[in-house]
ZAKE-338745 format. One line per field, with one value per residue (C-alpha): x, y, z; residue number from 0; residue in one letter. Coordinates in steps of 0.05 Angstrom, whole numbers, plus 5000, padded with zeros to 4 digits. Example, Ala and Ser with C-alpha at 12.3 -4.5 7.8 and 13.67 -1.06 7.14 Angstrom:
! ZAKE-338745
X 5246,5273
Y 4910,4979
Z 5156,5143
k 0,1
r A,S
This chain:
! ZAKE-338745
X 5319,5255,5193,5140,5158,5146,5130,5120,5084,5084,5062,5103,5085,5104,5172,5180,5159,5203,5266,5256,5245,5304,5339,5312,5317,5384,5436,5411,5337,5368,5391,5328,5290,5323,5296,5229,5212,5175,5122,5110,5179,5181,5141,5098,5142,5209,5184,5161,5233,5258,5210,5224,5298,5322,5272,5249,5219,5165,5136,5096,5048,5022,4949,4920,4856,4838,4837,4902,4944,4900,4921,4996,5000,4964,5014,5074,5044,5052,5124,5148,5194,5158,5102,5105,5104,5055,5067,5032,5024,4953,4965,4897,4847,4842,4865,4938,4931,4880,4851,4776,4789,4774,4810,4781,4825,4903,4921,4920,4842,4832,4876,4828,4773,4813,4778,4805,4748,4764,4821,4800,4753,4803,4852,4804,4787,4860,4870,4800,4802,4885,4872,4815,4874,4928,4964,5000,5037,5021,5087,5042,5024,5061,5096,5125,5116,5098,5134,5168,5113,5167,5169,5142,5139,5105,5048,4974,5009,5026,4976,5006,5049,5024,5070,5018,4966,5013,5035,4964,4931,4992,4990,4904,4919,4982,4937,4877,4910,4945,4883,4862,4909,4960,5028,5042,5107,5114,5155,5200,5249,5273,5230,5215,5174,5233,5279,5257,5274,5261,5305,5273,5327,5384,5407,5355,5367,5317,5363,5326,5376,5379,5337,5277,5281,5270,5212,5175,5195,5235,5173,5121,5164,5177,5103,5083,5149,5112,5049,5062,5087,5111,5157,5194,5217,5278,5284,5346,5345,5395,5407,5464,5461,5432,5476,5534,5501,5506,5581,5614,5664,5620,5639,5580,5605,5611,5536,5502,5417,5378,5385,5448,5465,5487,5480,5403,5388,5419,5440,5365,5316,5348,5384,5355,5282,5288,5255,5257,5218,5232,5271,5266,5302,5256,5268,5339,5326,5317,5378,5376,5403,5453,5480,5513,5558,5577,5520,5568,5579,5515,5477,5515,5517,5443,5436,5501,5473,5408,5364,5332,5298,5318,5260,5265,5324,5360,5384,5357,5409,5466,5443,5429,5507,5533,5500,5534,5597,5590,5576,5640,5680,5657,5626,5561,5570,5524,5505,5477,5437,5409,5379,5352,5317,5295,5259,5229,5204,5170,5134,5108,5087,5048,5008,5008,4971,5030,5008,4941,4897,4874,4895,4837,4868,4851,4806,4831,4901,4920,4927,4982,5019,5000,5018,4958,4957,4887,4871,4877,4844,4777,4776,4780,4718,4676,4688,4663,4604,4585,4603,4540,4495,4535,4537,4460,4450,4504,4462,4394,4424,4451,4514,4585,4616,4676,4636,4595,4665,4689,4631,4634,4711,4693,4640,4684,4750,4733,4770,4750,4821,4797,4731,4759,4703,4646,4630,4600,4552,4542,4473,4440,4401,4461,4509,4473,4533,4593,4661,4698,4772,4815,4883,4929,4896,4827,4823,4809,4802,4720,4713,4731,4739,4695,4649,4641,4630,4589,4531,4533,4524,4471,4429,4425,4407,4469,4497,4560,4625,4689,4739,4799,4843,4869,4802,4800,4836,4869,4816,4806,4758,4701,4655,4669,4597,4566,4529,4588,4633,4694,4709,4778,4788,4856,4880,4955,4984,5059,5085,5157,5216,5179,5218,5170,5090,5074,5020,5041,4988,4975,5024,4979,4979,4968,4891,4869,4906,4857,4873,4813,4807,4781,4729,4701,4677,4727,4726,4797,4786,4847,4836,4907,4960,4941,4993,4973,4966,5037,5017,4953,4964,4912,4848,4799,4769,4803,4782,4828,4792,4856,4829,4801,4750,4675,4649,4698,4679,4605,4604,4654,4614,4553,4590,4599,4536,4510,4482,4532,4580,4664,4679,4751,4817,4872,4932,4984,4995,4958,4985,5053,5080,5076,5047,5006,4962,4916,4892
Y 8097,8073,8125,8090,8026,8011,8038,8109,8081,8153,8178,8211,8287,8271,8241,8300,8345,8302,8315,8391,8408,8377,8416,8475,8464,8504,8468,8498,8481,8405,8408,8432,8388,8330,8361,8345,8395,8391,8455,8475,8489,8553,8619,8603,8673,8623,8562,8611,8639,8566,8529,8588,8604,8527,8491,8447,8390,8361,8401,8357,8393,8354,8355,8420,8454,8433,8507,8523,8476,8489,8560,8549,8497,8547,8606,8559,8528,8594,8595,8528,8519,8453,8418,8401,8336,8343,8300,8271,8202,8182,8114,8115,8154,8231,8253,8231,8300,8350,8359,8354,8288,8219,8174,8114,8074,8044,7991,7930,7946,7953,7882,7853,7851,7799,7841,7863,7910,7937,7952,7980,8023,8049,8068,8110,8142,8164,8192,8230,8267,8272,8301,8348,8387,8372,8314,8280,8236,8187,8165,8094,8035,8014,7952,7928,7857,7870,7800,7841,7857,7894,7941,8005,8041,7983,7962,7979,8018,7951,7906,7854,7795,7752,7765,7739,7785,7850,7830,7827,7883,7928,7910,7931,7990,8015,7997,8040,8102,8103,8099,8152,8194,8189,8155,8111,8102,8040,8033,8027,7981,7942,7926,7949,7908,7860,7900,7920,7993,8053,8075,8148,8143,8106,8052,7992,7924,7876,7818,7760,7713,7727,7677,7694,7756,7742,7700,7751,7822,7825,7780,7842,7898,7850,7842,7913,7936,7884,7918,7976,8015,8087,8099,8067,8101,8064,8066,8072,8006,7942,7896,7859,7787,7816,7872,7827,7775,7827,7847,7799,7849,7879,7869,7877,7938,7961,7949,8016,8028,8024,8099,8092,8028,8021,7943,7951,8009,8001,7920,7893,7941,7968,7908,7845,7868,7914,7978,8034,8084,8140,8121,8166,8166,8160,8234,8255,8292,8224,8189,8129,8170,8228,8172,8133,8181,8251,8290,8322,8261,8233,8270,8268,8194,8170,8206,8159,8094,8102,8145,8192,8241,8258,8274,8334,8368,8385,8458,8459,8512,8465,8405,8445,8468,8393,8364,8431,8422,8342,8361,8404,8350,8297,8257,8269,8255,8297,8236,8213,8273,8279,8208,8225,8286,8255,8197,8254,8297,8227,8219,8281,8275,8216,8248,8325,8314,8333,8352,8300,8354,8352,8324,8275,8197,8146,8096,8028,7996,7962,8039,8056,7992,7945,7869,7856,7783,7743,7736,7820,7841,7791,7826,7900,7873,7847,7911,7957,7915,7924,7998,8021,7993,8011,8081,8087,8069,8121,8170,8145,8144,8220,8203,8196,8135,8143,8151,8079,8044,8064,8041,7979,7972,7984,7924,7867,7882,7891,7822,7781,7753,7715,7708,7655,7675,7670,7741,7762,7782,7834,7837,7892,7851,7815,7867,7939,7971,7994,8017,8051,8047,8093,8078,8125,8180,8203,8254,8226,8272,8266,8264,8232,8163,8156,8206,8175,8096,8133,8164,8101,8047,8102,8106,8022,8032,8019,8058,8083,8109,8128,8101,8146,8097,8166,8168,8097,8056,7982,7938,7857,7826,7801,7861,7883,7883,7824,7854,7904,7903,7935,7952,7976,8020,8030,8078,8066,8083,8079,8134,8161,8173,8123,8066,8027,8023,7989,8000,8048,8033,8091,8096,8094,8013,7999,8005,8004,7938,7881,7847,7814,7775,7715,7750,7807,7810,7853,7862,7890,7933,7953,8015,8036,7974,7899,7876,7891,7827,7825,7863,7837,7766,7740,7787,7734,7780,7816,7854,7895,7942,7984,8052,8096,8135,8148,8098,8049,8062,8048,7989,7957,7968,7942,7874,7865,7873,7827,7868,7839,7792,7793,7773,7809,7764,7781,7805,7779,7741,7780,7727,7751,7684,7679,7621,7652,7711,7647,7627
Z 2387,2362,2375,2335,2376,2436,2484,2449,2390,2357,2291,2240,2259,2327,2319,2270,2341,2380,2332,2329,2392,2410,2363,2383,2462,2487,2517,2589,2571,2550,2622,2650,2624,2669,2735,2754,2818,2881,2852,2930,2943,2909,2890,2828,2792,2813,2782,2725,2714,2730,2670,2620,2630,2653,2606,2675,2649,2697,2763,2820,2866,2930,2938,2942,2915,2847,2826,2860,2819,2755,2759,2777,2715,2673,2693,2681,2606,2573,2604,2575,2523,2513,2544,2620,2645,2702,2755,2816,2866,2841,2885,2922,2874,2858,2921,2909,2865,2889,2963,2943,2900,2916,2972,2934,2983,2972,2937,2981,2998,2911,2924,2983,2927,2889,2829,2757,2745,2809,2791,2729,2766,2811,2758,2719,2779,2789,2717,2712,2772,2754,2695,2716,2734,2676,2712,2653,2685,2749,2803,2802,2801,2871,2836,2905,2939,3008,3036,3093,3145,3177,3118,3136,3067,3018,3068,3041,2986,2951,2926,2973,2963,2916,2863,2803,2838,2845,2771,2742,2781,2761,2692,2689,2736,2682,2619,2649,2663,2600,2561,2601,2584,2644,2633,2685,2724,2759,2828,2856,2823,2838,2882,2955,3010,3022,3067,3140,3129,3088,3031,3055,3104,3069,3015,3038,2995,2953,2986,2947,2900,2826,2806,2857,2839,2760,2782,2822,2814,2750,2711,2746,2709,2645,2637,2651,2596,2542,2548,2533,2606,2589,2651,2707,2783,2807,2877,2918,2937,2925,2891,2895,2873,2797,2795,2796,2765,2701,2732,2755,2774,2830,2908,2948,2981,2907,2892,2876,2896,2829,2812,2806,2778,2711,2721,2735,2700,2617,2645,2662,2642,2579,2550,2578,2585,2526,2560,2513,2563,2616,2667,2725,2790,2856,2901,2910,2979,2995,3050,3003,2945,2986,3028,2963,2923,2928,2905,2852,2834,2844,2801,2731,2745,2751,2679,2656,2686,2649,2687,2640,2698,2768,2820,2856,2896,2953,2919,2842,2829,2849,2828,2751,2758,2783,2715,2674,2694,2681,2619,2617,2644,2610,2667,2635,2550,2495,2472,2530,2554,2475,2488,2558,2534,2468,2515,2556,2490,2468,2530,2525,2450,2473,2530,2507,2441,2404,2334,2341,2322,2393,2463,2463,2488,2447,2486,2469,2498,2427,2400,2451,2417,2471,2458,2495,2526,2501,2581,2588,2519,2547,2608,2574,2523,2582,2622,2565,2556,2628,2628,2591,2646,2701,2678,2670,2739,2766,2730,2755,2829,2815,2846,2826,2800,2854,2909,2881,2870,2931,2972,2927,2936,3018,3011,2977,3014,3085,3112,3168,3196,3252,3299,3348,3394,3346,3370,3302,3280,3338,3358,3404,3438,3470,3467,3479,3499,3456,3483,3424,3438,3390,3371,3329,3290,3298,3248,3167,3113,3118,3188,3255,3261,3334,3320,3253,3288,3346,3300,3266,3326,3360,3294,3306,3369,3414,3470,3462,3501,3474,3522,3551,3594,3638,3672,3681,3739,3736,3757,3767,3708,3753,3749,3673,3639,3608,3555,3531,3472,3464,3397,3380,3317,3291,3247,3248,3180,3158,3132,3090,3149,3196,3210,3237,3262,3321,3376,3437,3489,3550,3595,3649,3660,3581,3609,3532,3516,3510,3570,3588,3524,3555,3596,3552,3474,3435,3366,3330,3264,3232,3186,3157,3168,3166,3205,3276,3297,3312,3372,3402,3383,3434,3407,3391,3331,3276,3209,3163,3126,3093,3074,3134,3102,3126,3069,3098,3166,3156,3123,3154,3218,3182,3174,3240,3254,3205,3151,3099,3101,3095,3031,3024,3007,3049,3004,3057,3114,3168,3219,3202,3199,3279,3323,3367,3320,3303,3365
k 0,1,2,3,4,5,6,7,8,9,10,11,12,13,14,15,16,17,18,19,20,21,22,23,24,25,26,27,28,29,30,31,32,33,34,35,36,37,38,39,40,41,42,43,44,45,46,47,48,49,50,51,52,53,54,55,56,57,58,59,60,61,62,63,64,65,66,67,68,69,70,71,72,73,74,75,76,77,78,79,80,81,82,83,84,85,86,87,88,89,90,91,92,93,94,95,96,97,98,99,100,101,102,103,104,105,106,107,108,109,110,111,112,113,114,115,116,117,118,119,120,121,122,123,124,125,126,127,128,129,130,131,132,133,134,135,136,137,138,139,140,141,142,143,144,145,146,147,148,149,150,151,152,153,154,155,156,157,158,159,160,161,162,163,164,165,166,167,168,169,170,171,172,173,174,175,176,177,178,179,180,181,182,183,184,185,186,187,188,189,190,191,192,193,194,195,196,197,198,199,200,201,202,203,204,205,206,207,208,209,210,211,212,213,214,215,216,217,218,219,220,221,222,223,224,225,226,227,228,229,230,231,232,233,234,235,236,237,238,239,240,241,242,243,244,245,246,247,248,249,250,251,252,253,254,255,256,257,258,259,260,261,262,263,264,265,266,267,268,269,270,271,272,273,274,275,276,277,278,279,280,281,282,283,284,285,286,287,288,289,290,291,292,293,294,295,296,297,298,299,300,301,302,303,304,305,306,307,308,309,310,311,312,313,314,315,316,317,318,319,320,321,322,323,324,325,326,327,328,329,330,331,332,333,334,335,336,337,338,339,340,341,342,343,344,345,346,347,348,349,350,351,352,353,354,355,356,357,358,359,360,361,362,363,364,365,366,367,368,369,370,371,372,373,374,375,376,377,378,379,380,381,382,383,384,385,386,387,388,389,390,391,392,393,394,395,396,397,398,399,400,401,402,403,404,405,406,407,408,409,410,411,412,413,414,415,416,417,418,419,420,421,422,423,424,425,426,427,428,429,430,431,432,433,434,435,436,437,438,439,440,441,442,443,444,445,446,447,448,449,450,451,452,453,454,455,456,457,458,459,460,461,462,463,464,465,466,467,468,469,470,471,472,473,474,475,476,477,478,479,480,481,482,483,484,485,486,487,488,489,490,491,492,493,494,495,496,497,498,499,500,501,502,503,504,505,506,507,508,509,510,511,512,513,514,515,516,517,518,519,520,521,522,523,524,525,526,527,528,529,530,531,532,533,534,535,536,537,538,539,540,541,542,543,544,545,546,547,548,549,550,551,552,553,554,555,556,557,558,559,560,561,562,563,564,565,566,567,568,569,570,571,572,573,574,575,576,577,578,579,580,581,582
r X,X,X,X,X,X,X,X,X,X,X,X,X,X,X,X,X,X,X,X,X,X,X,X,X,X,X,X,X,X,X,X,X,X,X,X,X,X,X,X,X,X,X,X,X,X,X,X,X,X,X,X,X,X,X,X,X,X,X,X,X,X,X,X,X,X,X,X,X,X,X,X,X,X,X,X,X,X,X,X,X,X,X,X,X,X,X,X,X,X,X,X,X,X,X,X,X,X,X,X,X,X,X,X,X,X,X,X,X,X,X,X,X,X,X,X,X,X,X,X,X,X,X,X,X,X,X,X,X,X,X,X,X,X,X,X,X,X,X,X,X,X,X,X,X,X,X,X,X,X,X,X,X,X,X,X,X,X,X,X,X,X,X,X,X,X,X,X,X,X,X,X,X,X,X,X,X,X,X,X,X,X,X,X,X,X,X,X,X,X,X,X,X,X,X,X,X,X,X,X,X,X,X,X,X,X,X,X,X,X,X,X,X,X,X,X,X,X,X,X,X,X,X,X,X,X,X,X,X,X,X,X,X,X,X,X,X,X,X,X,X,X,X,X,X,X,X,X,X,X,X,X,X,X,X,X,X,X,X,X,X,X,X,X,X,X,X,X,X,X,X,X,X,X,X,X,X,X,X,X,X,X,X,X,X,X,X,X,X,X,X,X,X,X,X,X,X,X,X,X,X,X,X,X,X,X,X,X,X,X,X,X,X,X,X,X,X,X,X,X,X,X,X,X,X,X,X,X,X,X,X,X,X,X,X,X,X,X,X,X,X,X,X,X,X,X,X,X,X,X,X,X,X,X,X,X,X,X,X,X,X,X,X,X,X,X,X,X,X,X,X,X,X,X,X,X,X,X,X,X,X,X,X,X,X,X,X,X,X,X,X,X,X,X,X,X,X,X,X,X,X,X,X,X,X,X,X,X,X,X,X,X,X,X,X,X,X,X,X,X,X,X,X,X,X,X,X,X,X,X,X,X,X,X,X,X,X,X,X,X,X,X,X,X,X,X,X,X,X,X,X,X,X,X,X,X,X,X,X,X,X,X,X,X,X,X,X,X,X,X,X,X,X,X,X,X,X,X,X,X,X,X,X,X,X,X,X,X,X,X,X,X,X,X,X,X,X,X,X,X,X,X,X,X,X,X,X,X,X,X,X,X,X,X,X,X,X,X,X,X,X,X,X,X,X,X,X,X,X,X,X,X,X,X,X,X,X,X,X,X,X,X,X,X,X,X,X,X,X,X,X,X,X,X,X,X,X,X,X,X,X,X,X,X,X,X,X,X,X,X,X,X,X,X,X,X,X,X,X,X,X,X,X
């Protein structure tokens, strides 16, 4: 195994740390350090015992107060063996990691902007504020195609379905937090977004042919692998036509999701795209993983195929005895687990500061060993020269640079579908009155999404109501108000163990449907899911906007009533390939 290669690029006195500590490392700590735990699923003087005694490689907190998980990393540091890998979902800005970070937004809006120094922006956003509190290693970038609008896990987490987008935007997001600092971990290979269903819930299936598969997601990994990425999450998701394309052996039935698959896992990313990088397994609580093998089984196995790290656990203390007694039994060789936990000591050589002198990140992509494509080392010059002028003005404005990339994220993504009607902009003086009709959930982690749009259409002048279809009755269309607009704010987002997102109007009549839509102005925002089309097909006026978020809110409002225009790209195919969303 080649450390000072790719993707580890180490130096001398680090392979030298790498070696040792491996020698030194028990055989329970070896063990240990193949479990990366959910951190809130036990007492902080459990995990203690659990890091020290078991040698538990990599702990994930949700978001919770920065100081919270600073002080429960710092109590668990001076229990490790070796360095922890500290882990969190930094997929849309700080707030993937702590409570008080930044919801910059989620990847498709970052994607709306059709913008590499967005991206840029975004990513460094996500490692700062990650590493504010010791995050060392991100679960991102989202490496899906979103082609399945049907899918309710990839959605606005991807950054949509374009795969030469998703494949340059990962590759910028991936370089960027690894200068920062943060190793990256792109998923979920093999690839979700293609399937209807959520591998939350059971074994779901990347169904495309071998050869469309090569040519979309295999050349997004392959790209990501020859610049340098440090880890990859495989999902428990199929895929059949490779996996037998490597063994020909295979019956479908036979086919095994990704963290399990010796075909995808040593087969494709090992041997044929020559990853030399963590491999870690997406959660095993998960129905897509318990649902394939007998967890006794299951667990020894993912470590054979290739996976180098399994994510969280139903019962740490019997998983840790399933992977012992594989170990006993042979089901799980010495030589294998040495190479797992040898990958795993690299990793963290490369983001610990392991004998550097100091854990300061070099700032430059070539120095993590990055065969940096002509077209991406450009883009990193031009971005640095911008930077200092950029960052004179954040300082002369006194505010954050998140907070001015979001709003500048919110500005260039907010997407104007369709306006049939040629109801924008809105203008007061025709349309005084605003009904504000809420779908889905009102409350946003700054705020509530009427009261929010309320204050903001009042301050312009507007009278508003906020609509509740239980105190209203079914009525004909020939007295609704001429100089009204409805305006319908969604905020409908998919989420894990949902198997699908769809509008449920009131049960009273479906009074807060857009019936009228030939009679009244309506205007359709969608804040969280960009497919909702699929439901109102006949709504003569629809935006996407991605990210609900008070910045989001505003501005988006402000483009419909003129003060800027749409300029986002949409990612996917809002029309969801169906005849009648266009008219």
């Amino acid at each position: 195994m080649d450390l000072k290669g790719n993707p580890f690029y180490l130096e001398e006195t680090q392979v030298n740390w790498v070696q040792e500590s491996l020698q030194k490392l028990t055989l329970e700590q070896k063990v240990g350090q193949l479990f990366c735990v959910m951190g809130g699923g036990y007492r902080i003087e459990e995990l203690r015992e659990m890091v020290e005694k078991k040698g538990v490689g990599a702990v994930l907190y949700r978001p919770a107060p920065s100081e919270e998980i600073r002080r429960n990393y710092e109590v668990l540091d001076e229990a490790a063996p070796v360095p922890l890998l500290k882990a969190a979902n930094l997929e849309e800005g700080g707030a993937g990691a702590i409570s008080d970070g930044t919801l910059f937004g989620w990847p498709m809006m970052v994607g709306a902007t059709d913008s590499p120094e967005m991206v840029e922006k975004f990513a460094k956003v996500c490692a700062v504020e990650g590493k504010s509190v010791g995050i060392n290693w991100t679960f991102s970038p989202v490496s899906d195609l979103d082609l399945n609008y049907l899918n309710p896990i990839t959605n606005i987490r991807s950054y949509g379905s374009d795969f030469e987008r998703v494949m340059k935007f990962t590759d910028i997001y991936m370089q960027t937090v690894q200068q920062c600092g943060v190793a990256a971990c792109a998923k979920h290979f093999p690839g979700d977004g293609v399937d209807f269903r959520d591998h939350h819930l059971h074994p779901t299936y990347n169904s495309l042919s071998a050869e469309e598969w090569y040519g979309s997601y295999g050349k997004v990994y392959e790209n990501m692998i020859g610049h340098g990425l440090l880890s990859i999450m495989a999902g428990h998701i199929v895929q059949p036509d490779v996996a037998r394309r490597k063994n020909p052996s295979l019956n479908f039935e036979d086919c095994l999701p990704a963290s399990l698959s010796r075909e995808m896992l040593t087969g494709v990313l090992r041997e044929e795209f020559g990853f030399n990088g963590v491999i870690t397994t997406d959660a095993t609580i998960m129905g897509g993983y318990c649902m394939s093998m007998p967890r006794r089984e299951a667990i020894p196995a993912s470590i054979m195929a290739g996976s180098d790290m399994l994510v969280f656990n139903t019962d740490f203390s019997e998983d840790y005895r399933y992977m012992m007694e594989a170990l006993e039994d042979g089901k799980l060789t010495m030589e294998r687990l040495d190479e797992a936990v040898t990958r795993i000591l690299a990793l963290k050589a490369k983001v610990c500061g392991i004998n550097c002198g100091n854990a300061k990140r070099v700032e430059k992509a070539e120095h993590f060993g990055a065969a940096e494509s002509a077209e991406t080392t450009e883009y990193f010059e031009a971005a640095e020269s911008a930077e200092t002028a950029e960052s004179a003005e954040t300082v002369e404005s006194g505010e954050l640079p998140a907070a001015l990339w979001h709003r500048e994220c919110a500005e260039k993504s907010a997407t104007l579908v369709k306006d049939t009607a040629y109801v924008l902009p809105v203008k007061k003086e025709r349309y005084p009155k605003v009904r504000l009709v809420l779908l889905g959930e009102d409350t946003i982690s700054d705020g509530s999404v009427t009261e929010i749009a309320k204050e903001y259409l009042e301050k312009e002048g507007f009278a508003v109501e906020i609509y509740n279809p239980y105190e209203d009755e079914l009525h004909g269309s020939s007295k609704l108000p001429e100089d009204r607009l409805t305006l319908y704010l969604a905020n409908m987002q998919t989420a894990s163990n949902q198997t699908t997102v769809r509008i449920e109007w009131c049960k009273k009549h479906a009074l807060d449907i857009p019936r009228f839509v030939n009679e009244e102005a309506a205007v359709f925002v969608s804040f969280a899911n960009p497919y909702h089309l699929q439901d109102i097909p006949r709504i003569k006026t629809y935006i996407n906007a991605y990210t609900a978020t008070r910045t989001t809110i505003c501005t988006t409002l402000g483009k419909i009533l003129g003060k800027s225009e749409f300029v986002g790209v949409s990612p996917v195919d809002a029309f969801c390939g169906l005849p009648d969303t266009r008219l």
